[in-house]
C-alpha positions in Angstrom: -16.5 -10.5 -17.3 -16.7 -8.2 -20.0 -19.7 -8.6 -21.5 -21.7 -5.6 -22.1 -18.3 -3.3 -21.8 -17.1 -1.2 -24.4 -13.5 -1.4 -24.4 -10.7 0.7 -25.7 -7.3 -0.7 -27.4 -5.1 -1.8 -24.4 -2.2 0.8 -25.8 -4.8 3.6 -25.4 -6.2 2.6 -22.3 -3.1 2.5 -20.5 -1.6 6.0 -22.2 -5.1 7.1 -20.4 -4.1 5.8 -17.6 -0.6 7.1 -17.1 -1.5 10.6 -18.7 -3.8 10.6 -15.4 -1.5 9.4 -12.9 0.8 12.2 -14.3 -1.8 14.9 -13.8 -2.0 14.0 -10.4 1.7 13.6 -9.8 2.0 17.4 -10.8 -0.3 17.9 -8.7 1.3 16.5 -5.6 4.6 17.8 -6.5 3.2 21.3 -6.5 1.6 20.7 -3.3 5.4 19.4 -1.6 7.4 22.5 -3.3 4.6 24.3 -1.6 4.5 22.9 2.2 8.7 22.5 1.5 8.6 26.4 1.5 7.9 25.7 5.4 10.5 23.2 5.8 13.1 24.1 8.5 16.2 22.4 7.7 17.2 19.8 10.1 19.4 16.6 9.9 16.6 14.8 7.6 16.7 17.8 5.0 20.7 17.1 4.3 21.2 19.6 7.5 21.0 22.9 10.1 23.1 24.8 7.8 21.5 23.3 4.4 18.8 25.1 2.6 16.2 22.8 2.1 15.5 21.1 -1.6 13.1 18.8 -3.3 14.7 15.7 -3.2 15.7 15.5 0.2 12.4 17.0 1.6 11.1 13.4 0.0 13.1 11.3 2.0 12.3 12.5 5.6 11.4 10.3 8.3 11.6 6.5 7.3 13.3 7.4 4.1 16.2 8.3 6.3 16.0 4.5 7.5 15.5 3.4 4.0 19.0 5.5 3.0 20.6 3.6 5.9 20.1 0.5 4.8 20.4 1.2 1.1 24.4 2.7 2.2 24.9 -0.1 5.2 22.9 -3.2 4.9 21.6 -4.6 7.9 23.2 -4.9 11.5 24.9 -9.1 12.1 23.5 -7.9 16.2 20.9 -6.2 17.6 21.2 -2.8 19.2 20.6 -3.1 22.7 20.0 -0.5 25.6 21.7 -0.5 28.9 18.5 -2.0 29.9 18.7 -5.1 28.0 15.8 -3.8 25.7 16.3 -4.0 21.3 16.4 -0.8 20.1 15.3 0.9 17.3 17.0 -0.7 14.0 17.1 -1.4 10.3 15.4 -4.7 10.5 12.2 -3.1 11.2 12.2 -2.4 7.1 12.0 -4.5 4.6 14.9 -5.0 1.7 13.4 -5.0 -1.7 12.8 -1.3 -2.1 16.5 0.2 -0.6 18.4 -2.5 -2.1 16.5 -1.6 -5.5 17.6 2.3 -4.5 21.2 1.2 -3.9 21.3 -0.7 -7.6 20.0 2.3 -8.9 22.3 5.0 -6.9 25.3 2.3 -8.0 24.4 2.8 -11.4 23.4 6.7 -11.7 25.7 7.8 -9.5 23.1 10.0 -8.1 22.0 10.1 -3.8 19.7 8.2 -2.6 17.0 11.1 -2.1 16.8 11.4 -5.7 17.0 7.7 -6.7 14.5 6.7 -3.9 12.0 8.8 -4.9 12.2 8.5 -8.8 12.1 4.5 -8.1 8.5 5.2 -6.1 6.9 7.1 -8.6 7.4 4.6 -11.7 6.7 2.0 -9.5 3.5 4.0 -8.6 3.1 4.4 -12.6 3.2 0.6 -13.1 0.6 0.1 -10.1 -1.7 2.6 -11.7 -1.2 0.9 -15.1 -2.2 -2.5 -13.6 -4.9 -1.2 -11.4 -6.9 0.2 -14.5 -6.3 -3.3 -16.2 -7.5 -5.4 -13.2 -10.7 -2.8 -13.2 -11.3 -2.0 -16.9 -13.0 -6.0 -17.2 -15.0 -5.0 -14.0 -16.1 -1.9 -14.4 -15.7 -0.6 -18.3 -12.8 1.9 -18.8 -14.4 5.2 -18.0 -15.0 4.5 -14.8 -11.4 2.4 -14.3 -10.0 6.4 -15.2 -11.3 7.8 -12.2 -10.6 5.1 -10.3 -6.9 5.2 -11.1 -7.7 9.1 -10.4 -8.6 9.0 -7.4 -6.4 6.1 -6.4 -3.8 8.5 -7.7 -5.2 11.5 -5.6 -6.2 9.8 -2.4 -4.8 12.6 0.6 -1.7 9.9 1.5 -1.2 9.5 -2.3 1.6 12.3 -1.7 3.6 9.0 -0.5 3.4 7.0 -3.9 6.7 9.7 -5.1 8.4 9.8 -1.8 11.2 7.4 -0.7 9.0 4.9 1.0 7.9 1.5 -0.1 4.3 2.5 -0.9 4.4 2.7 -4.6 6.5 -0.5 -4.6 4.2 -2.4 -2.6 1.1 -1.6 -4.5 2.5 -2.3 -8.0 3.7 -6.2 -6.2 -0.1 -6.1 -4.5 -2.2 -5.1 -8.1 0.5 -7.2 -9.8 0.1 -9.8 -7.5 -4.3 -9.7 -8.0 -3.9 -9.8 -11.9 -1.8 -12.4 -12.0 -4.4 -13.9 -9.6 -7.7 -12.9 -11.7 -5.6 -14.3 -15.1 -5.3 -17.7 -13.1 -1.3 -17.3 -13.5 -0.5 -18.6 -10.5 3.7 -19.3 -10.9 3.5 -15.4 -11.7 1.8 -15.0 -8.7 3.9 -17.6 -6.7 6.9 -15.2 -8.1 5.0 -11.9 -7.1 3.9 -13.0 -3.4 7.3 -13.9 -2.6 8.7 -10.3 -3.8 5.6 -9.1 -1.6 7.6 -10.9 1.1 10.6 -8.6 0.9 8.9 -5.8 0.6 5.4 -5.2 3.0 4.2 -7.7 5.8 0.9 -8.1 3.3 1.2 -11.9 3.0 -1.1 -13.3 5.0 -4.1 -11.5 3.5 -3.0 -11.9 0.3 -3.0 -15.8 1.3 -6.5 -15.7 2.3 -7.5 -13.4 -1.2 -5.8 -16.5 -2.6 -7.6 -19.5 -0.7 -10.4 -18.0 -2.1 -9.8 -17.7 -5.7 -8.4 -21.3 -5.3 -11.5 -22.6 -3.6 -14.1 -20.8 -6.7 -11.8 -22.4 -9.0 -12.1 -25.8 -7.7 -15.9 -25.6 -7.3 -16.4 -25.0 -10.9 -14.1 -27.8 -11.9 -17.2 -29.4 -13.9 -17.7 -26.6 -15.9 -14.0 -25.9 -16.3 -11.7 -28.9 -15.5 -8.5 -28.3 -13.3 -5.4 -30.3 -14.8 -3.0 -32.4 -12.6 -0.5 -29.0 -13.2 -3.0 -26.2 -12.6 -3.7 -28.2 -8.9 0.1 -27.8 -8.4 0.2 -24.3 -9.4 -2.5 -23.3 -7.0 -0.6 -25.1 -4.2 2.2 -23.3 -4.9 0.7 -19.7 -4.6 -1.2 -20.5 -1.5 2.4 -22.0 -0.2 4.1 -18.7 -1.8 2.0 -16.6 0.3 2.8 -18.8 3.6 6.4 -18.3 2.5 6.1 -14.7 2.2 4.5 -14.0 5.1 7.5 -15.8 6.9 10.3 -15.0 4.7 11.5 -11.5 5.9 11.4 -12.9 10.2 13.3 -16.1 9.3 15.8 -13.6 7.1 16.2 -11.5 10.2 16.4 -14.7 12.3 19.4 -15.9 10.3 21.4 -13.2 9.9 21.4 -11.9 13.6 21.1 -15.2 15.2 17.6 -13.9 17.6 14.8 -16.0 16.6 12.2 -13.0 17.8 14.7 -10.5 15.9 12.1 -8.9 13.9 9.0 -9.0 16.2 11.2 -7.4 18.7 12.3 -4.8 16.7 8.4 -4.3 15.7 8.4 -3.9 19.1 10.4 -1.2 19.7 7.7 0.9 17.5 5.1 0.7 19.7 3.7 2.6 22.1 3.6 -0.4 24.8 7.1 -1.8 23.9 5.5 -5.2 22.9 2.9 -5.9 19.8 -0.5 -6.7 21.2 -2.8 -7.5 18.5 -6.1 -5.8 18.4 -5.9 -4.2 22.1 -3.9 -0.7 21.0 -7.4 0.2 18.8 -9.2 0.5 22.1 -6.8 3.0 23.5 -6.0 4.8 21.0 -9.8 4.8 20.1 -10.8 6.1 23.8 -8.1 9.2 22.9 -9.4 10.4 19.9 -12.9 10.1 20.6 -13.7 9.9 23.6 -14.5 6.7 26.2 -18.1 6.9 24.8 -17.6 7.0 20.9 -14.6 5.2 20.9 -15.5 1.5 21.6 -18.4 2.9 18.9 -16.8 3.8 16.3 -14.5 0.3 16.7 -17.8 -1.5 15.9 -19.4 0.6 13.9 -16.5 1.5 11.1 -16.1 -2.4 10.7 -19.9 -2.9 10.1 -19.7 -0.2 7.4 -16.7 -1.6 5.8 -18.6 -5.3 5.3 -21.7 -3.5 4.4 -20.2 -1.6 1.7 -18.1 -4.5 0.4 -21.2 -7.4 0.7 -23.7 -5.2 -0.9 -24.4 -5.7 -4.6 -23.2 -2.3 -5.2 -19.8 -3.8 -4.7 -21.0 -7.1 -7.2 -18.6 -5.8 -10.0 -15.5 -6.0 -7.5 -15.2 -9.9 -7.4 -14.9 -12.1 -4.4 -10.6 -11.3 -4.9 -11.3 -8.2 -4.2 -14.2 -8.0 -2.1 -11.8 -10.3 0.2 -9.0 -8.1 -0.2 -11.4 -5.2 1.4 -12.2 -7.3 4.3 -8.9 -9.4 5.3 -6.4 -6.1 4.7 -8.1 -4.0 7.3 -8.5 -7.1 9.4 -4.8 -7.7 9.3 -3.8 -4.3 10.1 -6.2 -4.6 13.0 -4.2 -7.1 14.3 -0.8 -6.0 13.9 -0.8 -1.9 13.6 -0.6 -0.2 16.5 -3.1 2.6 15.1 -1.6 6.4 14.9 -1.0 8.4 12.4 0.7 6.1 9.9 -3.0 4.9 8.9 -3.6 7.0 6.4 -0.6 5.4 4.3 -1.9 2.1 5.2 -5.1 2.8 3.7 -3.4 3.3 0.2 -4.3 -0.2 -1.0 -8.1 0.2 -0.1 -8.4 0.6 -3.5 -11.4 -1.5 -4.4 -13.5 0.9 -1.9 -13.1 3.7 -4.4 -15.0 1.5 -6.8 -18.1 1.6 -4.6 -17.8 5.5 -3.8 -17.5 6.3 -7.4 -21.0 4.0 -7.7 -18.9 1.6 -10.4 -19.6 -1.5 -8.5 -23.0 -2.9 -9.5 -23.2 -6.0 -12.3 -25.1 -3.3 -14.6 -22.6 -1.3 -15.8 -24.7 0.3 -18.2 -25.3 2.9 -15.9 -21.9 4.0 -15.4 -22.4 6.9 -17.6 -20.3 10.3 -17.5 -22.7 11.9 -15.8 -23.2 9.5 -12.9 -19.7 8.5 -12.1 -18.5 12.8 -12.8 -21.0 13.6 -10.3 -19.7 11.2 -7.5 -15.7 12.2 -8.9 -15.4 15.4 -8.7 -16.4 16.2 -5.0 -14.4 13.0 -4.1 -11.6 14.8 -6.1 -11.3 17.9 -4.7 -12.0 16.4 -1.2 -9.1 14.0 -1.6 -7.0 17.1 -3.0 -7.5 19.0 -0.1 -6.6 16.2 2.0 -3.6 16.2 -0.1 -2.2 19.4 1.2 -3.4 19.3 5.1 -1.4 15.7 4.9 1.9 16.9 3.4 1.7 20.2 5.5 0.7 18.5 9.1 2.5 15.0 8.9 4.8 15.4 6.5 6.3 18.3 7.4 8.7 17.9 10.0 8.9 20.2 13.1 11.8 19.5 14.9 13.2 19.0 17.9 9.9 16.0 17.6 6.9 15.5 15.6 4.3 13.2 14.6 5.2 10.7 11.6 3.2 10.4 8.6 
């Protein structure tokens, strides 16, 4: 895989790598102390009366969840509504990241705001680090930098030092492909079942899996499997069918409701129920129109298989070329679409690849020049988006507003 690459030491690649994700860190903090100046304080920013600071501005709307469950746990009973109906609750959330903030709050003695959000942005360090090293093989290392970069800048990026579980799920989902593209698959067993306490991204990381598993067997001849490596590879396909299961039959347990956590899911949604794939038309229809809608549903989908199957995407891998393809197709079928999306689009890393024009076999001609000339408009697009992101969704205008 890395023939015809010119390498650097692994100590200076990744120094590369974390000076960048640095840079852009500064970057995004100077965009929040910015947008905070705009803050009106309110009970997410500490309160009415409270002037609004930096730590607490980065732990607004499902940080304040995450900071209940990191002081309280998890309810024995669901709350219910004079109706009868679940209401909005803690089990919604997965565990790994607040219980990681309450270790870390136990130990500094410092608020969840500030523990929370220093726990995202070294996890978002560590993802970075293993990003560059799952691409470096791919793609050579100059063009694994501005990957990482742009990765790093992406308009939602703002997220990966916030007090959400985005920077923690992508270091457990790049992790999780390493240990994949290594062929460690008990580290990858171990990593897929964190991955099921922390994001509902199990089942297409089980299908990223059947793949890798399936390539593997078929060149068996060439490379035999041994009696141990067949009963590692079952056990990360069954990790991954364990993970995706793990958090509902936790929630099951605990408060006795075998639907506890689908119909707290529930509770989320526009409908009150989670319809898979039928809230995309809707919401569709009201932000484009009856006409370009239903368009748009078919036509971003054929874009997203065109960019992935063409052999400018050859250097990505059939890991993460699946990856591309079964992520989006899983969030078609759970996520009620809004404006949450942009977050979710976070670990659509591999895309970048084929933006920057890194992805063919011929990496020879991932010069400077070529991939600077793609970078830097991507970069200050991404930058941009960056600031109108914070400023519109993060940002919260009470009494109601939009979540990011």
């Amino acid at each position: 895989m890395t023939e015809g690459l010119v390498l650097r030491p692994r100590r200076v690649f990744i120094g590369w790598v974390l000076a960048l994700y640095a840079l852009a860190r500064v970057v995004t903090t100077t965009i929040l102390l910015l947008v905070m100046q705009h803050q009106v304080p309110s009970g997410m920013t500490g309160g009415d009366d409270v002037p609004v600071s930096y730590f607490p501005f980065t732990a607004l709307w499902d940080g304040q969840w995450y900071q209940t469950i990191a002081l309280h746990g998890y309810p024995s009973e669901l709350p219910m509504s004079e109706g009868g109906s679940v209401q909005q609750n803690p089990w919604a959330f997965y565990p790994l990241f607040p219980f990681m903030a309450r270790a870390g709050m136990a130990v500094t003695g410092l608020g969840f705001p500030a523990v929370g959000s220093t726990i995202a942005l070294l996890c978002g360090a560590g993802a970075a680090v293993l990003m560059g090293l799952l691409l470096r093989g791919r793609i050579g290392d100059r063009a694994a930098y501005l990957v990482v970069a742009l990765w790093a800048s992406f308009p939602a990026s703002v997220a990966l030092q916030l007090a959400y579980t985005e920077s923690l799920a992508m270091l457990l989902l790049v992790g999780y492909l390493y240990a994949l593209a290594r062929e460690r698959w008990l580290v990858a067993t171990v990593v897929a079942l964190l991955v099921g306490l922390s994001r509902p991204i199990a089942v297409p990381l089980g299908l990223v899996t059947l793949v890798v598993v399936v390539l593997r067997w078929r060149a068996r001849r060439d490379r035999p499997i041994s009696k141990g490596t067949y009963a590692a590879m079952v056990a990360a396909l069954v990790g991954c069918g364990v993970a995706g299961l793990l958090w509902p039959a936790i929630a099951w347990w605990r408060t006795g409701v075998r639907s506890a956590y689908t119909d707290t899911m529930a509770t989320w949604r526009g409908s009150g129920t989670v319809e898979p794939f039928t809230p995309w038309l809707g919401m569709s229809k009201y932000a484009f129109g009856d006409t370009w809608g239903p368009v748009l549903l078919v036509v971003v989908p054929l874009i997203l298989v065109a960019v992935v199957a063409g052999p400018w995407a050859r250097s990505l891998g059939a890991d993460l070329r699946t990856w591309t393809l079964a992520y989006p197709a899983y969030l078609a079928a759970v996520l009620d679409p809004f404006t949450s999306i942009f977050r979710y689009l976070i670990p659509l890393f591999p895309v970048l690849v084929v933006m920057l024009g890194a992805g063919w076999a011929d990496r020879r001609g991932n010069t400077w020049k070529r991939l600077l000339w793609r970078f830097v408009p991507l970069l200050v697009l991404f930058v941009v988006g960056q600031y109108y992101w914070t400023d519109i969704l993060w940002r919260f205008i009470p009494p109601s507003d939009y979540p990011p």
